[in-house]
C-alpha positions in Angstrom: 55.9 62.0 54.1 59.0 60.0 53.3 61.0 63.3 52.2 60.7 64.2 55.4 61.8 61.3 57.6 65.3 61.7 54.9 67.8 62.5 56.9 72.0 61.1 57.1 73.5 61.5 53.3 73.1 58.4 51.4 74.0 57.6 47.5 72.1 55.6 44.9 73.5 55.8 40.9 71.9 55.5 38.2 73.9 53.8 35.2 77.2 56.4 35.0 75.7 58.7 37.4 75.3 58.7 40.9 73.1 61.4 43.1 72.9 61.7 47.2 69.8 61.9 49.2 69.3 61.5 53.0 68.1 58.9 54.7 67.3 57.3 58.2 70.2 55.5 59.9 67.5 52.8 60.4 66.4 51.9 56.5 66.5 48.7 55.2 68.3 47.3 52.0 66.5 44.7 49.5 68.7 42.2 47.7 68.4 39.4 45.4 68.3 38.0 42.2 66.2 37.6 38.9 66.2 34.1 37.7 65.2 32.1 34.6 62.7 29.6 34.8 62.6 26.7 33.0 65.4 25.5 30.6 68.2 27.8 29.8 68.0 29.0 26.0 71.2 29.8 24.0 72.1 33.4 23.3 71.0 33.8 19.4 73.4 35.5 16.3 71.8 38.2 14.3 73.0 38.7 10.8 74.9 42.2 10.2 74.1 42.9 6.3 75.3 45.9 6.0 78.6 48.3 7.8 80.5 45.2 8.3 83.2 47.0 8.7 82.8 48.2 11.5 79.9 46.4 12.9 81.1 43.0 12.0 79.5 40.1 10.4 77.0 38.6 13.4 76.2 40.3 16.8 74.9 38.5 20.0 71.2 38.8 20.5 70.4 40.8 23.8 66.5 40.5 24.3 67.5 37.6 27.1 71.1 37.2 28.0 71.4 34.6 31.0 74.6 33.6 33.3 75.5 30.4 33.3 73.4 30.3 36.4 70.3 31.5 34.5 70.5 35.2 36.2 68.7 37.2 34.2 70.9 40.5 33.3 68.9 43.5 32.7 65.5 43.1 33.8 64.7 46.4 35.9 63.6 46.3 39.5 61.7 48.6 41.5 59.7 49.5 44.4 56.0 50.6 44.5 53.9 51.9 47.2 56.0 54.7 48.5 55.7 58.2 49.1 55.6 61.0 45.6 57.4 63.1 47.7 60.8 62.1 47.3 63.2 65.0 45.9 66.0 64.5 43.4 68.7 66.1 43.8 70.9 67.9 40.6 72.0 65.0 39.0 74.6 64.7 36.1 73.7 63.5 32.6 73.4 59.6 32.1 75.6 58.4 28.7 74.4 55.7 26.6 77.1 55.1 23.4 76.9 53.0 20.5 80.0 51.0 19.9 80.5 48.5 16.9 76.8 49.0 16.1 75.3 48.2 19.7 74.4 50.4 22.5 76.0 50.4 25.5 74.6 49.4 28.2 71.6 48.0 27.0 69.6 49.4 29.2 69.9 53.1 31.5 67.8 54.6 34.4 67.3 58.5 34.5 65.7 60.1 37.1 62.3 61.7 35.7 63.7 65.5 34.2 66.8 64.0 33.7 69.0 64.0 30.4 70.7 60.8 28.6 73.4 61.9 26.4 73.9 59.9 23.4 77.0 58.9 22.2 78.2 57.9 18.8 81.7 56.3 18.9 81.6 54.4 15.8 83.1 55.5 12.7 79.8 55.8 10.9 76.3 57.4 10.8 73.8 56.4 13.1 69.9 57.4 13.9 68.0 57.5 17.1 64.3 57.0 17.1 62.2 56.4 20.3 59.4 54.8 21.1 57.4 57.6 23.9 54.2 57.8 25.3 54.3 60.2 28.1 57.5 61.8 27.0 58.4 63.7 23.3 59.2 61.1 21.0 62.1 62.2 18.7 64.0 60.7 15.7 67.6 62.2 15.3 70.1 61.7 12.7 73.6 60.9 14.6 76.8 61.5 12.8 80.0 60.1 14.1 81.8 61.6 17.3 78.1 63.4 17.6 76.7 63.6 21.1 72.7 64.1 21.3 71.6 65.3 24.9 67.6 64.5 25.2 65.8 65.2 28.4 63.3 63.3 29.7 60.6 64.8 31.8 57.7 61.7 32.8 58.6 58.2 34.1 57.6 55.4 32.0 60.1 52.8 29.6 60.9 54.2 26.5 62.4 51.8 23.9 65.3 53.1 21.4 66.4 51.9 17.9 68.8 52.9 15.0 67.0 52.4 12.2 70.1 52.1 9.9 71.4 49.4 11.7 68.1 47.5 12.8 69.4 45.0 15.0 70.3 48.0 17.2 67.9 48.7 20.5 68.3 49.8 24.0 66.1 51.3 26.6 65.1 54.4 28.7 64.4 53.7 32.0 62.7 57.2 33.2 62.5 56.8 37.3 59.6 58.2 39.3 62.2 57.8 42.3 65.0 57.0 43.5 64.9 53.2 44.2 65.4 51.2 40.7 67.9 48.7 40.1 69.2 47.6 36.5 70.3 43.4 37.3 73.6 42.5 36.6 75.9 39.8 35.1 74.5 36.8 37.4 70.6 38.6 37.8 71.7 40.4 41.0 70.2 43.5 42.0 70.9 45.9 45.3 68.0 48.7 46.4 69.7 50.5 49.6 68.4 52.5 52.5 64.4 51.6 51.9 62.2 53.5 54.8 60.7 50.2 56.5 57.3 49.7 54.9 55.7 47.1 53.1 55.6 47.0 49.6 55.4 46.0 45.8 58.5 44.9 44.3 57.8 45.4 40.4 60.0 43.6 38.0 60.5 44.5 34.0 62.2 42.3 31.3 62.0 43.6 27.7 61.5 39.5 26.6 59.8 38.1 29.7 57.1 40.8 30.8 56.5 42.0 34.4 55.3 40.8 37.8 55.2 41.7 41.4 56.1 40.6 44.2 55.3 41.5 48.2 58.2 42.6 50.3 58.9 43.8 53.4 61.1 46.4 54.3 62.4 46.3 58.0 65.8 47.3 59.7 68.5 45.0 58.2 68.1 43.3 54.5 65.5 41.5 53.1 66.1 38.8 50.5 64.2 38.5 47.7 64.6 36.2 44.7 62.7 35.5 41.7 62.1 33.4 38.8 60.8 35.2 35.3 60.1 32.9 32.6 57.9 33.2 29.6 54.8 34.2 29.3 
């Protein structure tokens, strides 16, 4: 079982937190990038209609934010196909705020029975619903300066609004394991000391969907880049 064959300390972190397990001095990393296909697409406004003070007048649409390279920021990656029997370790809480009406980041990963702490640093109220199907859903009023600790005990992607400010979403990541990856500015994405194996490299984008692709896992890095467009 791959718990077993864990063995030198390693690190992976998840959003502002990170966590150590072991692993074998001979696992693999998988690196790459998520791509747009197709023409790039201009980053829409939204209207702000109300709290204009503090949220301002227009925000930047983040359903699809691309680089000037069309890297794909946010779109979660993650491995399939390996062993249940991987053990977290204690891990601290994950923090997701809301500043000037928008959460930040965008997107989180918690490892399954973790806890996201929800911040509100904005001068105003706010309200967190989710959208749950394996987990509790909850919908909690959020005054200002208020943090809201919510555990989250079953992996799946859990979407997050503010129903006050409706523009306002973000999501939940809950991790069945370690190795998940949240893409960054240019698409980019890092998953470190992989047992060798062959697997399914899964790929979630709130706008564009999902797909898989086949990767293998051997001593050294494999590369792995791909294009998401829309469906």
């Amino acid at each position: 079982m791959l718990a077993t064959l864990l063995s030198p300390a390693i690190v992976f972190c998840f959003a502002a937190s990170c966590l150590t397990l072991a692993a074998p001095a001979w696992a693999g990393t998988i690196r790459g990038a998520v791509r747009f296909a197709g023409e790039a697409v201009e980053q829409k406004k939204l209207v702000v209609t109300v709290d204009q003070a503090v949220c301002g007048k227009e925000k930047d649409a983040e359903d699809l934010v691309l680089s000037a390279g069309k890297g794909i920021r946010n779109a979660v990656v993650s491995l399939q196909g390996l062993s249940t029997d991987v053990k977290w370790p204690a891990t601290s809480p994950v923090q997701m705020d809301q500043k000037e009406c928008v959460f930040v980041p965008r997107v989180v990963l918690v490892p399954a029975g973790g806890t996201v702490e929800f911040l509100n640093g904005d001068r105003l109220l706010h309200n967190l619903r989710s959208r749950t199907k394996a987990n509790p859903p909850f919908n909690r009023t959020q005054p200002k300066g208020r943090t809201i600790p919510i555990p989250f005990r079953a992996p799946e992607i859990i979407r997050i609004d503010c129903d006050l400010h409706p523009w306002m979403h973000a999501w939940v990541v809950v991790a069945e394991h370690p190795f998940y990856a949240v893409t960054g500015d240019q698409g980019e994405f890092v998953l470190e000391n992989v047992p060798p194996g062959n697997y399914t490299l899964r790929l979630w984008h709130e706008s564009l969907g999902t797909l898989t692709r086949a990767v293998t896992v051997n001593r050294g890095a494999a590369t792995v880049n791909v294009e998401m467009g829309r469906r």
